[in-house]
ZAZA-937696 format. One record per residue: chain; residue in one letter; y, z, x of N, C-alpha, C in turn. Coordinates in pm, 1 decimal. Layout:
<recs>
<rec mol="A" type="a" n_c2="Y" n_c3="Z" n_c1="X" ca_c2="Y" ca_c3="Z" ca_c1="X" c_c2="Y" c_c3="Z" c_c1="X"/>
...
</recs>
This chain:
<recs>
<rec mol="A" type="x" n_c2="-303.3" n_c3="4469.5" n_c1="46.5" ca_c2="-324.8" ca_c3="4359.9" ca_c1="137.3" c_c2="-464.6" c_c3="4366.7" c_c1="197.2"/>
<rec mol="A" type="x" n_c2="-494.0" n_c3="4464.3" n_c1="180.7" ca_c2="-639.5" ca_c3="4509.0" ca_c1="324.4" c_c2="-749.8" c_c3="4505.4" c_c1="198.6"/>
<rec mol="A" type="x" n_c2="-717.0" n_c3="4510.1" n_c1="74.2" ca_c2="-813.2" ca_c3="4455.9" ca_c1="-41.3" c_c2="-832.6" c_c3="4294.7" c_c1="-10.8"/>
<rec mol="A" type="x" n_c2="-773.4" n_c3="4208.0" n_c1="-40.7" ca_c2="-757.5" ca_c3="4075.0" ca_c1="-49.5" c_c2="-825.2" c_c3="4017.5" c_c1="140.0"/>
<rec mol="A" type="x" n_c2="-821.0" n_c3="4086.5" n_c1="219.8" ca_c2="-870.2" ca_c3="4064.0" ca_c1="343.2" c_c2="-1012.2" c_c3="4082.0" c_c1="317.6"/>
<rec mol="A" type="x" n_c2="-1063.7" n_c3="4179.4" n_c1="269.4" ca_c2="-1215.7" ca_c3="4216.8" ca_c1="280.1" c_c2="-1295.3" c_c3="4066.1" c_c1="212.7"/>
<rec mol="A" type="x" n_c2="-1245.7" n_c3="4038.8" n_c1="102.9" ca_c2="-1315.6" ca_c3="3886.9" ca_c1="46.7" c_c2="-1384.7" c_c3="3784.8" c_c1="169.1"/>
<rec mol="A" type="x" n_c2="-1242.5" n_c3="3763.9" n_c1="208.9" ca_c2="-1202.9" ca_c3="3638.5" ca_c1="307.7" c_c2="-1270.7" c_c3="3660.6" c_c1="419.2"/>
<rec mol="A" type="x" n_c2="-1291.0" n_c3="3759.9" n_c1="473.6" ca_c2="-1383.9" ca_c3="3804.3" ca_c1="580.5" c_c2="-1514.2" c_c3="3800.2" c_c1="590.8"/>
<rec mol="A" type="x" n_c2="-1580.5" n_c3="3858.5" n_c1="443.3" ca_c2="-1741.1" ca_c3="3842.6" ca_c1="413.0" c_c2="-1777.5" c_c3="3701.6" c_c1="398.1"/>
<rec mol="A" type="x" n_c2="-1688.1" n_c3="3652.0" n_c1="343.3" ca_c2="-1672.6" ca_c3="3485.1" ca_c1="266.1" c_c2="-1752.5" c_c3="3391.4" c_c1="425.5"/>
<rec mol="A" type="x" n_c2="-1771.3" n_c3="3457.6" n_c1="493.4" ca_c2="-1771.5" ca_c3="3363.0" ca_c1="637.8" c_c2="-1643.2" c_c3="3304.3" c_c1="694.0"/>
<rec mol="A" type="x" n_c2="-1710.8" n_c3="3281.6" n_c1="823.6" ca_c2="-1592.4" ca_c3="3190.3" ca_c1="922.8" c_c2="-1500.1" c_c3="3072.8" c_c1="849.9"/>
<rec mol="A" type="x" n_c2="-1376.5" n_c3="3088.6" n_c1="852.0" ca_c2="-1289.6" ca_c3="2978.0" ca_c1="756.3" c_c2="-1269.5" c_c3="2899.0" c_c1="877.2"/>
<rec mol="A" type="x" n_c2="-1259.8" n_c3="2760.8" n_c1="800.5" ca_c2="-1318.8" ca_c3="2620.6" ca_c1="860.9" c_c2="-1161.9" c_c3="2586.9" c_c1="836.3"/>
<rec mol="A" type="x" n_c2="-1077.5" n_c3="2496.9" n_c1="893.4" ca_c2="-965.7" ca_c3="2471.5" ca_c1="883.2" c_c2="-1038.0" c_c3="2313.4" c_c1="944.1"/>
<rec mol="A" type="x" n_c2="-954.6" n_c3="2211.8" n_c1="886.7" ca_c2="-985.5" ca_c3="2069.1" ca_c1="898.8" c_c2="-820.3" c_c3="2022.5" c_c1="891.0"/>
<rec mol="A" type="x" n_c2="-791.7" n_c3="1965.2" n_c1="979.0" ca_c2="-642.9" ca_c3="1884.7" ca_c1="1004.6" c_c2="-718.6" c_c3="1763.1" c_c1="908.5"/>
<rec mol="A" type="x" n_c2="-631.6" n_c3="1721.2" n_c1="808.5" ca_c2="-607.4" ca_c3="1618.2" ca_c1="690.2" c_c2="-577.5" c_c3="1470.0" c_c1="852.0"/>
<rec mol="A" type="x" n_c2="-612.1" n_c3="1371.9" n_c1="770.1" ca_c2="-580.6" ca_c3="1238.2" ca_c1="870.4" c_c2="-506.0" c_c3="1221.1" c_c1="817.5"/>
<rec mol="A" type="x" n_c2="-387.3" n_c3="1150.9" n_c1="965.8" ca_c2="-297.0" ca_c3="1107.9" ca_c1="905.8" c_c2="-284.6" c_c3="992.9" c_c1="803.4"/>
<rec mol="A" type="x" n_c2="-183.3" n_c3="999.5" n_c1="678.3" ca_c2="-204.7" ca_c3="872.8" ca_c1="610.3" c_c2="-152.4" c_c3="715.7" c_c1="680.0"/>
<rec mol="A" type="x" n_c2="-209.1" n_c3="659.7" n_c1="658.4" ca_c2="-259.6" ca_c3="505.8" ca_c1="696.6" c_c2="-126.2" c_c3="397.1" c_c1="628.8"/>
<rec mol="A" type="x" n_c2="-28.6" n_c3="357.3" n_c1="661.7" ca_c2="51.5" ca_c3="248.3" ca_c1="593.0" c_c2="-42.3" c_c3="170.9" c_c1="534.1"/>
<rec mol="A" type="x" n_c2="-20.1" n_c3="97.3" n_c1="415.6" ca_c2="-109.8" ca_c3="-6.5" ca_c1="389.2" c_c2="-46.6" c_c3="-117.6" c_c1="499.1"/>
<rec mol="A" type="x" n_c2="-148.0" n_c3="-260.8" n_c1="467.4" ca_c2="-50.1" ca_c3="-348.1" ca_c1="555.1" c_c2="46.5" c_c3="-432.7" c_c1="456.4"/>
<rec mol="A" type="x" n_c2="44.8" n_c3="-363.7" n_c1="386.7" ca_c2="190.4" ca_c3="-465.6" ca_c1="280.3" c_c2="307.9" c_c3="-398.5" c_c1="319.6"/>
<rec mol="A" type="x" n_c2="283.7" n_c3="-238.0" n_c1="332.0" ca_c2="334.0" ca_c3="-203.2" ca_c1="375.5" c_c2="422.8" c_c3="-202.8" c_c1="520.9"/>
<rec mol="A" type="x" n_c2="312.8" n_c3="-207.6" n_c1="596.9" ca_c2="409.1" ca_c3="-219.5" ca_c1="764.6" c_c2="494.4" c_c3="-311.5" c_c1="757.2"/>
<rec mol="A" type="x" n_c2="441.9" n_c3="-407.5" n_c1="655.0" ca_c2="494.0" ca_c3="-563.2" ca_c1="635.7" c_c2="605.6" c_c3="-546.0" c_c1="613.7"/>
<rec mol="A" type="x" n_c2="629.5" n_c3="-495.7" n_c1="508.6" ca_c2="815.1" ca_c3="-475.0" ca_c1="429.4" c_c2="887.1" c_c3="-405.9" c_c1="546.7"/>
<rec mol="A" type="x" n_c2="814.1" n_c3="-220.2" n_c1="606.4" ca_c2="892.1" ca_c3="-195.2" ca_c1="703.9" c_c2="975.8" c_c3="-260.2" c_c1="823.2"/>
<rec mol="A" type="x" n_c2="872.0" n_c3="-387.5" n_c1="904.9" ca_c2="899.6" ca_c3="-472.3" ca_c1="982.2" c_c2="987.6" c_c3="-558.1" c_c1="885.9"/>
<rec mol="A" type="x" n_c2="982.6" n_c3="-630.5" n_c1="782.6" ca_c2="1053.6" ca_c3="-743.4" ca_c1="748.8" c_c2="1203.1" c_c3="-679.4" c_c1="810.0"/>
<rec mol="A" type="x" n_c2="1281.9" n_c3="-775.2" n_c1="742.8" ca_c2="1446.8" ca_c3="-769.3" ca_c1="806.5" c_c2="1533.6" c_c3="-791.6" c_c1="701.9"/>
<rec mol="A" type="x" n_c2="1461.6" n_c3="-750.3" n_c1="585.5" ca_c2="1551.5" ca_c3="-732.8" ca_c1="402.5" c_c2="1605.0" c_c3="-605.5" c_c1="467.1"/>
<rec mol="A" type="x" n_c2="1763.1" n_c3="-647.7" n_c1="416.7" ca_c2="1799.6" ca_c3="-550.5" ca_c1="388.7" c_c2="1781.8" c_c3="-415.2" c_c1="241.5"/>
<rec mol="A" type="x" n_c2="1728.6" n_c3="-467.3" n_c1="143.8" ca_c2="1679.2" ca_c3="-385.2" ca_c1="90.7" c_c2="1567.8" c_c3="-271.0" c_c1="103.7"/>
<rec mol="A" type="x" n_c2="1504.0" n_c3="-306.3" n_c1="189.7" ca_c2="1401.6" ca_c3="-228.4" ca_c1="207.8" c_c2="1421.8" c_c3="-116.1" c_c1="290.3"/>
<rec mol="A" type="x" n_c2="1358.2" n_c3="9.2" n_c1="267.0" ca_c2="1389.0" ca_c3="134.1" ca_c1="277.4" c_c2="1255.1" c_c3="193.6" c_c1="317.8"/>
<rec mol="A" type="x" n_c2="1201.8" n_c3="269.3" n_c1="417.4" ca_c2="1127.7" ca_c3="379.5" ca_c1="417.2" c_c2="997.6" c_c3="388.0" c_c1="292.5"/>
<rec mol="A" type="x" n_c2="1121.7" n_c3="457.7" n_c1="175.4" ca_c2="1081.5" ca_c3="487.7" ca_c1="17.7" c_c2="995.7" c_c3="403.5" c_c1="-22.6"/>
<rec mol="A" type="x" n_c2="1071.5" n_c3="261.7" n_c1="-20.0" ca_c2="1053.2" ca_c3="191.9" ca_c1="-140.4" c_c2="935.9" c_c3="111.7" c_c1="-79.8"/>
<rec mol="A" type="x" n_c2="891.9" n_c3="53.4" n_c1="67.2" ca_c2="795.0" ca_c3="-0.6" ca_c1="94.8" c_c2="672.5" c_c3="87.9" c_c1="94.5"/>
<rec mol="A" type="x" n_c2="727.7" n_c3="202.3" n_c1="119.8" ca_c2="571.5" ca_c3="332.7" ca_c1="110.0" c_c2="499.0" c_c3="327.1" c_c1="-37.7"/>
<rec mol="A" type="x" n_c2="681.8" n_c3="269.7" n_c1="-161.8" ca_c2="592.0" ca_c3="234.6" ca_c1="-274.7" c_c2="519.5" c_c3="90.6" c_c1="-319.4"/>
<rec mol="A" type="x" n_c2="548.6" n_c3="-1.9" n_c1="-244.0" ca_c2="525.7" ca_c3="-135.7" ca_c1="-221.7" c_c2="399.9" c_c3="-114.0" c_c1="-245.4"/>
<rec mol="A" type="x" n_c2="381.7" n_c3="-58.3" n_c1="-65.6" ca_c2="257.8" ca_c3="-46.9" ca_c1="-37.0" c_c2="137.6" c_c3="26.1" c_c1="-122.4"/>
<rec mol="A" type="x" n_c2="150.8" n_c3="139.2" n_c1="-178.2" ca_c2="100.9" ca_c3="187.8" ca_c1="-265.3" c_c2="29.2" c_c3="108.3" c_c1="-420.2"/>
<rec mol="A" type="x" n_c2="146.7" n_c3="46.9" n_c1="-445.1" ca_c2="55.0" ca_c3="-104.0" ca_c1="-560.8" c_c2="-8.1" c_c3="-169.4" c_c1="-525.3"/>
<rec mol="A" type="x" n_c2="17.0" n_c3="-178.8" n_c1="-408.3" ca_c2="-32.6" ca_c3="-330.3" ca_c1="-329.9" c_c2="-213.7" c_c3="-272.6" c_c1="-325.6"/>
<rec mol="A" type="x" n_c2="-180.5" n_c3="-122.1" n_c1="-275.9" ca_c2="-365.3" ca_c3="-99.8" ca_c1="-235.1" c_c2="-412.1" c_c3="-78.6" c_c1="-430.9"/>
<rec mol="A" type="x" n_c2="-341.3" n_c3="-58.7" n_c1="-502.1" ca_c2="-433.7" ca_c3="-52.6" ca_c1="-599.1" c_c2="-395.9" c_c3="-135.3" c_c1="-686.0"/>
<rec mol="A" type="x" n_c2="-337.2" n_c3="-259.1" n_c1="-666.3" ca_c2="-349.8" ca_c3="-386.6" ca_c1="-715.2" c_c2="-423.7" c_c3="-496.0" c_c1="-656.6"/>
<rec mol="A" type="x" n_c2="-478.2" n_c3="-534.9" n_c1="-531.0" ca_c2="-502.8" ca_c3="-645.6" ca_c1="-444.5" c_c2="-616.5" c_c3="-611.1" c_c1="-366.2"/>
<rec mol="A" type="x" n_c2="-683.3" n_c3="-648.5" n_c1="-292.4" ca_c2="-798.0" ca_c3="-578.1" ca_c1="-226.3" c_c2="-715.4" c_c3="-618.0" c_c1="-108.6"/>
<rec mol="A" type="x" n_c2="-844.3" n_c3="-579.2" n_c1="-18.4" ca_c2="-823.5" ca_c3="-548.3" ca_c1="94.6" c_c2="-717.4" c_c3="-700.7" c_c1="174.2"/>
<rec mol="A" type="x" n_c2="-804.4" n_c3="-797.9" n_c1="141.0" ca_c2="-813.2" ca_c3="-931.2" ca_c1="167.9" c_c2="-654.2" c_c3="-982.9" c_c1="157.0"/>
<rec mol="A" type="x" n_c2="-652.1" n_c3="-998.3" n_c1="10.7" ca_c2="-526.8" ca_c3="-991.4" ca_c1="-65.1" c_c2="-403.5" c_c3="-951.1" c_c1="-41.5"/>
<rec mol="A" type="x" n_c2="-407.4" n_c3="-818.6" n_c1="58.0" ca_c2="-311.2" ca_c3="-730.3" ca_c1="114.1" c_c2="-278.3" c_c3="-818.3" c_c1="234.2"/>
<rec mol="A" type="x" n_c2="-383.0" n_c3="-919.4" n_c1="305.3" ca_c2="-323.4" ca_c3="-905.9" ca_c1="423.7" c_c2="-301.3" c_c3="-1058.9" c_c1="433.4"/>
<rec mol="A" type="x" n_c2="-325.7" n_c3="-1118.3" n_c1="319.5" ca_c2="-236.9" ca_c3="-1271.9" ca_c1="326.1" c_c2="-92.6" c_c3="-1210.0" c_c1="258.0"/>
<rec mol="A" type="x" n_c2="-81.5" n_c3="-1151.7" n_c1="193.9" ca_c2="57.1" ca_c3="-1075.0" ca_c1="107.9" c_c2="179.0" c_c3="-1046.5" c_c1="245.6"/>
<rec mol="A" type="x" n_c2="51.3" n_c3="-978.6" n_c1="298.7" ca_c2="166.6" ca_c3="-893.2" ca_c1="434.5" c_c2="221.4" c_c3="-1011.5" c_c1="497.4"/>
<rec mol="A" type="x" n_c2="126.9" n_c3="-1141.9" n_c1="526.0" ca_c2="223.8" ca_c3="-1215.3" ca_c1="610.5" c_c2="279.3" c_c3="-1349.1" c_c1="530.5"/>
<rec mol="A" type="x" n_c2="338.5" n_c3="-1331.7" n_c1="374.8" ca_c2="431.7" ca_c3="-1359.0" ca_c1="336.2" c_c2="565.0" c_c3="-1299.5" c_c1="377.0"/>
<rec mol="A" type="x" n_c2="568.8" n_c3="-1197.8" n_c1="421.2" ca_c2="743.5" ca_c3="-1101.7" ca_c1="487.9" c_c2="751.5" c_c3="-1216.2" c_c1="560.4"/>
<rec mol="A" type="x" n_c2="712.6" n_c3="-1258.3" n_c1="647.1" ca_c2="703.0" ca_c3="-1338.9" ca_c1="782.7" c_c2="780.4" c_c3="-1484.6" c_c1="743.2"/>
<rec mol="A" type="x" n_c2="638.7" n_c3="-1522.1" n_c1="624.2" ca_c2="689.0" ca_c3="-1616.8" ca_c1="603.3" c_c2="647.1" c_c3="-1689.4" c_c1="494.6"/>
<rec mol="A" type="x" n_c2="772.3" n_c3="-1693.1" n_c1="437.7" ca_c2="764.0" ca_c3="-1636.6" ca_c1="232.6" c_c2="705.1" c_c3="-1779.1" c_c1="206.5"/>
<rec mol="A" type="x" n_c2="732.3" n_c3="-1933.6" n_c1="253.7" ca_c2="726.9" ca_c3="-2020.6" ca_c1="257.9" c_c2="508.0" c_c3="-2040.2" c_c1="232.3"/>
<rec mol="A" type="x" n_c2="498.6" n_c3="-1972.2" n_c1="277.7" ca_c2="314.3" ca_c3="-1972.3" ca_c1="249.9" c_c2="310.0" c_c3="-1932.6" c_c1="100.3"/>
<rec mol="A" type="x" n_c2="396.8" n_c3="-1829.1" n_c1="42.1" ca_c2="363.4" ca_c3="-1796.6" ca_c1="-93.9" c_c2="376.4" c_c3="-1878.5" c_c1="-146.5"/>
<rec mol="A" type="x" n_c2="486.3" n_c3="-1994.3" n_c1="-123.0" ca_c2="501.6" ca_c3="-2060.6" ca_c1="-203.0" c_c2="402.5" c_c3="-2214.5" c_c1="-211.2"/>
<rec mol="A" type="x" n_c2="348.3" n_c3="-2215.9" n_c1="-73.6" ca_c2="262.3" ca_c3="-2310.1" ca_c1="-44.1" c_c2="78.8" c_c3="-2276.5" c_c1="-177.8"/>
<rec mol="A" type="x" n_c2="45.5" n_c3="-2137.6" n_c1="-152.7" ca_c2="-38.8" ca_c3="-2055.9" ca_c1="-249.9" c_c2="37.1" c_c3="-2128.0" c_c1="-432.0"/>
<rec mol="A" type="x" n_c2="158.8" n_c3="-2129.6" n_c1="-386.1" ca_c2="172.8" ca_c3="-2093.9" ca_c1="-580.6" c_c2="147.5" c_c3="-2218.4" c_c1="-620.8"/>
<rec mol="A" type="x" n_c2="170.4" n_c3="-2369.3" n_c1="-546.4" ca_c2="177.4" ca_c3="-2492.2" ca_c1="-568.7" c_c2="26.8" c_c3="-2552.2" c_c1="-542.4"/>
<rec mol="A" type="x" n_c2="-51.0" n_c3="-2438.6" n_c1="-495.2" ca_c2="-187.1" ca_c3="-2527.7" ca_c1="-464.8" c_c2="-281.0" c_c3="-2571.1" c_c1="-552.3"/>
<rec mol="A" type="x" n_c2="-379.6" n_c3="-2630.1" n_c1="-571.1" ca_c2="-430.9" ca_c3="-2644.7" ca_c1="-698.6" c_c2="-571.1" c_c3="-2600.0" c_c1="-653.5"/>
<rec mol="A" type="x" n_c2="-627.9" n_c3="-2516.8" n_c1="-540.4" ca_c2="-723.0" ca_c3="-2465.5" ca_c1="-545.0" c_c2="-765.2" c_c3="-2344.1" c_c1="-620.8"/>
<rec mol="A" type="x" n_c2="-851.5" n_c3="-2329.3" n_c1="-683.2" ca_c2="-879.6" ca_c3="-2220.9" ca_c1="-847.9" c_c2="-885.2" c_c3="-2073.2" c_c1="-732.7"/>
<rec mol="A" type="x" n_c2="-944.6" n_c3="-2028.4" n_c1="-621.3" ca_c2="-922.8" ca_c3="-1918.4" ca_c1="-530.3" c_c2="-769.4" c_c3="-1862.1" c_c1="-537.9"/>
<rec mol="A" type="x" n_c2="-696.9" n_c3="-1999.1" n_c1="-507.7" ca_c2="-530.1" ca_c3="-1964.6" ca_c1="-453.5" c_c2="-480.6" c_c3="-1949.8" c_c1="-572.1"/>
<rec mol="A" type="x" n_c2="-494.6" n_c3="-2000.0" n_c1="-682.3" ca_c2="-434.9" ca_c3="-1941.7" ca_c1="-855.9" c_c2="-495.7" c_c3="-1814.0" c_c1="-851.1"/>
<rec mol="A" type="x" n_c2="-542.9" n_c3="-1819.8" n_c1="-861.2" ca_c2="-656.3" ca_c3="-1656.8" ca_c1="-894.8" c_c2="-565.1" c_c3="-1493.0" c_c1="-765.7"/>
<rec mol="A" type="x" n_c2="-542.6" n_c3="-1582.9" n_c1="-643.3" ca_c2="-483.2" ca_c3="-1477.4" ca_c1="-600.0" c_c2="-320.2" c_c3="-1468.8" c_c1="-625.4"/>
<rec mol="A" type="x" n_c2="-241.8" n_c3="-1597.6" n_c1="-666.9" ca_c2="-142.0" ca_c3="-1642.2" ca_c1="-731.0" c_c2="-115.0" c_c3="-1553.2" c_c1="-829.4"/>
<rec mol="A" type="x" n_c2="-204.1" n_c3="-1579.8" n_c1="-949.2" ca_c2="-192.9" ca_c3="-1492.1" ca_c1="-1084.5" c_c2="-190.3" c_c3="-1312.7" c_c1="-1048.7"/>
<rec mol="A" type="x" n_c2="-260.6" n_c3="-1272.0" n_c1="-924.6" ca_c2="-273.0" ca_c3="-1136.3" ca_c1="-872.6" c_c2="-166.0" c_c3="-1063.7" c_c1="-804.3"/>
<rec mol="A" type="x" n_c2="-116.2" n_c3="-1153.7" n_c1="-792.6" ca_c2="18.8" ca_c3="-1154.6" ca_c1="-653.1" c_c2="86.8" c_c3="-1147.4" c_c1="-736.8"/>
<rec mol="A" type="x" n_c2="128.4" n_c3="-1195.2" n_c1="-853.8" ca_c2="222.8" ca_c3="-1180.5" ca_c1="-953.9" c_c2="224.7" c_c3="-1087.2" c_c1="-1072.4"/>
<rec mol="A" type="x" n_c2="126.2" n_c3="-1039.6" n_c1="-1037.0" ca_c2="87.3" ca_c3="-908.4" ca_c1="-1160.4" c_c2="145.2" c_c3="-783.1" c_c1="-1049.0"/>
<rec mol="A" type="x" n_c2="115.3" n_c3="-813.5" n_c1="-903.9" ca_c2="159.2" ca_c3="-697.4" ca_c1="-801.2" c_c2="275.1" c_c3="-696.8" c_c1="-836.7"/>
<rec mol="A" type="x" n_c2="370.1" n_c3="-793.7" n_c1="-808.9" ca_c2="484.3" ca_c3="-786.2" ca_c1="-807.4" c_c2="559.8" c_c3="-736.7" c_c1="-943.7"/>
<rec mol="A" type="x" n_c2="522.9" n_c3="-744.0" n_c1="-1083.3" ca_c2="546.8" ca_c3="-688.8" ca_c1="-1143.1" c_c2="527.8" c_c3="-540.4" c_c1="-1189.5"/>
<rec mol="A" type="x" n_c2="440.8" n_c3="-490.0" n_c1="-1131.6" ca_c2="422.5" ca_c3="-358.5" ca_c1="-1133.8" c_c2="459.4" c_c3="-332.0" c_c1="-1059.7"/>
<rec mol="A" type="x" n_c2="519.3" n_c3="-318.3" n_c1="-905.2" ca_c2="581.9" ca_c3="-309.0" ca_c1="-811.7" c_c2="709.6" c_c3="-319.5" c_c1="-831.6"/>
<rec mol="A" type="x" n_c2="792.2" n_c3="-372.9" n_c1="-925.0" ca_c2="913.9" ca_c3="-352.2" ca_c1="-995.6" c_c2="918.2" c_c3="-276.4" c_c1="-1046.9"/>
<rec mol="A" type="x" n_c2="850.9" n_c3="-250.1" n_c1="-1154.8" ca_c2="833.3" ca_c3="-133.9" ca_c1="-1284.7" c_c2="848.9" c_c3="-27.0" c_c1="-1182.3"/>
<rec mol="A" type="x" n_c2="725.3" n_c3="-11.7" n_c1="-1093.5" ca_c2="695.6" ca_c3="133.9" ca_c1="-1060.1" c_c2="812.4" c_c3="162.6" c_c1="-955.6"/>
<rec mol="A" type="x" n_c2="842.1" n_c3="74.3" n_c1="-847.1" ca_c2="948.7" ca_c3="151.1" ca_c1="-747.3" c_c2="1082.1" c_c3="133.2" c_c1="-754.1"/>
<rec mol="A" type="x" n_c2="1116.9" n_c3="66.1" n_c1="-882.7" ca_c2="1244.2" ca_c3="74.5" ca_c1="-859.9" c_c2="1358.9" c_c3="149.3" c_c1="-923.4"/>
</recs>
């Protein structure tokens, strides 16, 4: 034991850094708050998780307040502005990998 000490000692002063805590995405808080009963802890921590590496930042946070009020997604899917397809077509690639992966 008093071998393996001598290293660690010469090595200099050990620096210990507390990790930050991790961050919900906001698709995430989104599902937590919604009032589905499906949703779980688990499964929005995995929501959220596609969501940040499917959607940008932006993307995430018109998404999040579809929970609220799903009625906008659907306002997005019917629009004929080329922006709102474009995040339409994105939103729907989330959601399919977001099946695949958490369920």
């Amino acid at each position: 034991m008093k071998l393996l000490l001598i290293p660690l000692l010469c090595a200099g002063p050990l620096v210990i850094v507390p990790s930050a805590p991790v961050q919900a995405s906001t698709v995430e808080r989104a599902c937590r708050q919604s009032d589905r009963s499906a949703s779980s802890p688990s499964l929005c921590r995995c929501i959220g998780k596609v969501a940040k590496a499917s959607l940008s930042s932006s993307e995430q946070r018109t998404v999040a307040k579809w929970f609220d009020d799903p009625h906008q997604a659907q306002v997005i899917r019917q629009s004929d502005s080329r922006s709102d397809e474009r995040l339409w077509l994105r939103y729907k690639a989330f959601g399919e990998r977001a099946a695949r992966t958490c369920s």
